[in-house]
N, C-alpha and C positions, 0 to 999 in steps of 0.2 A: 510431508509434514501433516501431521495427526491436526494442528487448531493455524484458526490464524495465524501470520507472521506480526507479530510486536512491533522487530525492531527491524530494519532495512539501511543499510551504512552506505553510505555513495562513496566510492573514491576514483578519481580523474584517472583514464588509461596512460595517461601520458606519461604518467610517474611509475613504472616499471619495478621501483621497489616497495612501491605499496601494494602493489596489485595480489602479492602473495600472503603481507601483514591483514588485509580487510578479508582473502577467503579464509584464513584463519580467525579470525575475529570472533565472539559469540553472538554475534550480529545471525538473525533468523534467514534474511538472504543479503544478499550484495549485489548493488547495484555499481556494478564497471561503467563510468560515464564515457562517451564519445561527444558530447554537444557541450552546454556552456562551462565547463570546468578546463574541457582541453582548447586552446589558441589555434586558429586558424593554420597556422607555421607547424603544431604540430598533430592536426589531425593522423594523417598517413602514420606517422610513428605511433600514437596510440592505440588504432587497429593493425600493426603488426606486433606490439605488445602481448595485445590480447590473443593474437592468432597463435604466436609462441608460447603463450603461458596455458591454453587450452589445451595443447598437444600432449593426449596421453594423461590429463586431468581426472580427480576423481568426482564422482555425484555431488552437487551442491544445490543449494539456492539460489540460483542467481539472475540477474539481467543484466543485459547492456543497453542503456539510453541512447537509443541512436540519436542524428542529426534529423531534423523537420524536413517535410518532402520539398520544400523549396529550396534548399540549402546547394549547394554545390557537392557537400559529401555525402548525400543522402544515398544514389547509387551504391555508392561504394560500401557503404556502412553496411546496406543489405547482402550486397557480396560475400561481406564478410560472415557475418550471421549464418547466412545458408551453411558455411563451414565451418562451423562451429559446433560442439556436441549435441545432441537434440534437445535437453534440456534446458539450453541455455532458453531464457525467454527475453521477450521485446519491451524494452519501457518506450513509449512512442510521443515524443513532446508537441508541447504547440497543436494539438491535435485541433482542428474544425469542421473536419468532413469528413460525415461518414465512408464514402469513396475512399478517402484518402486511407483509412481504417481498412477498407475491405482489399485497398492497392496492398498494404503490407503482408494484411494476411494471403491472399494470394503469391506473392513474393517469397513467402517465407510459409510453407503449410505445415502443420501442426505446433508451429511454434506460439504458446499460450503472450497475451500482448496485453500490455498493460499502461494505458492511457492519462496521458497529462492533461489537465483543460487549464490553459492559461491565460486567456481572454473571454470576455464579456461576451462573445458570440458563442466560443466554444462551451461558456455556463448554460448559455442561452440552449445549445443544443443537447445537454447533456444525455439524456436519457436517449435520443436518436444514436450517438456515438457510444453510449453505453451497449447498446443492442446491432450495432450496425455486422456487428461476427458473430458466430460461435467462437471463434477464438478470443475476446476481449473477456481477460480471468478481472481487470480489474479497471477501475478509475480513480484517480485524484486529482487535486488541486495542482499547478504551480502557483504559489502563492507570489513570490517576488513580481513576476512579470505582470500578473494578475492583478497587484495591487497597481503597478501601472498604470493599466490600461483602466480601472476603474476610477482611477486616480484618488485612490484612498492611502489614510499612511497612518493607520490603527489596524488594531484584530476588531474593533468595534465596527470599521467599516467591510470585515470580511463574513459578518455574523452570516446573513441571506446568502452566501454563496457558498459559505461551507453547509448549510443546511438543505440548499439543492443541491449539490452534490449526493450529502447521504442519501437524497430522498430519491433520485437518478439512480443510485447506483442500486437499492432496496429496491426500488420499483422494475428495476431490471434482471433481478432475480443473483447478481452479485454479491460478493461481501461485503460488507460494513468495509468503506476507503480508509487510507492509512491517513494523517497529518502530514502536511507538506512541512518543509524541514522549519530549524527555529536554527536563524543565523548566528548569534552570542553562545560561541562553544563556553564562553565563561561562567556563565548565568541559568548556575544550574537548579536556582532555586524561579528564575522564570519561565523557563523551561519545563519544570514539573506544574507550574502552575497553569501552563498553556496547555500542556497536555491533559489539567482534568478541567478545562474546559471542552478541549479537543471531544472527549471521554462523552461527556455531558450530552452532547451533539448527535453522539453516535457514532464517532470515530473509533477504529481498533489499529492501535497501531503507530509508528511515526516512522518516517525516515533519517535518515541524521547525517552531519556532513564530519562529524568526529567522532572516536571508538568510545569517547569519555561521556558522551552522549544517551551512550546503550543503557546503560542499567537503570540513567535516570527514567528513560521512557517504556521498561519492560516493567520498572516499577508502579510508575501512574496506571500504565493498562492492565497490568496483571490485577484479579480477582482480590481482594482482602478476606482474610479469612471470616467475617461475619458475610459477607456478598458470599460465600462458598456455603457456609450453616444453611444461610436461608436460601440457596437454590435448593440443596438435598432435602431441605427440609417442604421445599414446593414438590418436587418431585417423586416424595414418600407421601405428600401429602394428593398429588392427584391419581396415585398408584390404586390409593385406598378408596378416590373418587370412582374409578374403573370398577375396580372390584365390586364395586356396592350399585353398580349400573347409573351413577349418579355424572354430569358432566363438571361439577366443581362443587370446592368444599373449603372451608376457612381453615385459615392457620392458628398455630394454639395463641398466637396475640390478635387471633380477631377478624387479620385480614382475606379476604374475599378471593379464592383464586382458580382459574379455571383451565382446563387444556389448552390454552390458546397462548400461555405463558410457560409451556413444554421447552418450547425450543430456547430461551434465553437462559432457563435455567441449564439446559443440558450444555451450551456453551460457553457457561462461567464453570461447571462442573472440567469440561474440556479445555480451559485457559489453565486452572488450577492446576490439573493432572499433567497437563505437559510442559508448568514452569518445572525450572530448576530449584 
């Protein structure tokens, strides 16, 4: 994938005929769940789902959200994994310890791993578990459990913890985190709303627990065509800063812009070019 992924669609292993509707999907990757979506009774069949439906599979996007390393099916989960295509990557929940980061990667090597933080200790560590591998491609929130433990029940009380988040995962030399999911597959006008706050933050991205989901949030994140004018227009305009040996130079309405703002524009340039 040439830019960030948008949009990431979760669907539970356990249900065998979704497993084939979601890798189809226009969803950027898919996330195949093995933890809170599948019931206890049927873990084991959701990882031989997956085992069956990889065999002989083509290149995709995708991950499987294992079970947490304290769980009963965590061994297995990773069993499963190691046999798996090499692509397939790790979504690792509940995550608290860096150890416990470096147990998976060890367990599973070169498989890129991509980190839940769903409690007030695991915010608290963020940046430590951001860095804890080479292999950790990513971090985000779980928001449900999260609000939990914080014992909040607004986005008002999640303001501080998405903003450490972006600022752990930037300072860790990461991508911009994706948004943890938004439960009301109905509410598709709150949904867009959440997401340009999401946006606002410094979030790229969301995850979604429905297909009808996707476009709403490929929508919010993708570039607008004025956000597109004036990146080319920063970046013809610092082109001309180079050439003239100067390190910044104003735009024709005025504003002030310097090399140090290269790289935002060349990544809404890169959002732009590889929507649909």
């Amino acid at each position: 994938m040439t830019r960030p992924p948008l949009t990431l669609l979760y669907t539970g292993a356990d249900r065998s005929e979704r497993i084939p509707a979601a890798w189809n999907s226009p969803a950027d990757v898919v996330i195949f769940d093995l933890e809170d979506a599948v019931a206890p009774a049927r873990k084991a069949e959701a990882r031989e789902n997956l085992r069956a439906f990889f065999h002989g599979s083509a290149l995709r996007a995708v991950q499987v959200r294992i079970n947490h390393a304290g769980s009963p099916w965590y061994a297995d989960d990773l069993a499963l994994i190691s046999a798996l295509p090499s692509f397939v990557e790790v979504r690792i929940p509940k995550v608290e310890s860096a150890a416990d980061v470096r147990a998976v990667a060890t367990a599973l090597p070169s498989r890129r791993l991509h980190l839940l933080i769903e409690s007030a200790l695991g915010l608290e560590r963020a940046f430590d578990l951001a860095t804890a591998s080479d292999a950790v491609a990513s971090i985000a929130l779980g928001e449900a459990d999260l609000r939990g433990d914080l014992r909040v029940d607004d986005d008002a009380g999640l303001a501080f913890a998405r903003m450490r988040l972006v600022l752990a995962a930037r300072a860790a030399g990461l991508p911009s985190p994706q948004m943890s999911v938004f439960a009301n597959i109905r509410d598709g006008e709150g949904l867009a709303a959440s997401c340009a706050v999401g946006r606002s933050l410094g979030f790229r991205g969301r995850t979604a627990i429905h297909p009808s989901q996707l476009p709403i949030i490929a929508a919010a994140f993708r570039p607008t065509s004025d956000e597109v004018a004036r990146a080319r227009a920063v970046l013809a305009a610092i082109d001309s800063a180079v050439a003239i040996g100067t390190g910044a130079v104003a735009l024709e309405d005025g504003t002030f812009v310097d090399i140090a703002m290269i790289d935002r524009a060349r990544e809404t340039i890169e959002l732009a070019d590889a929507s649909p």
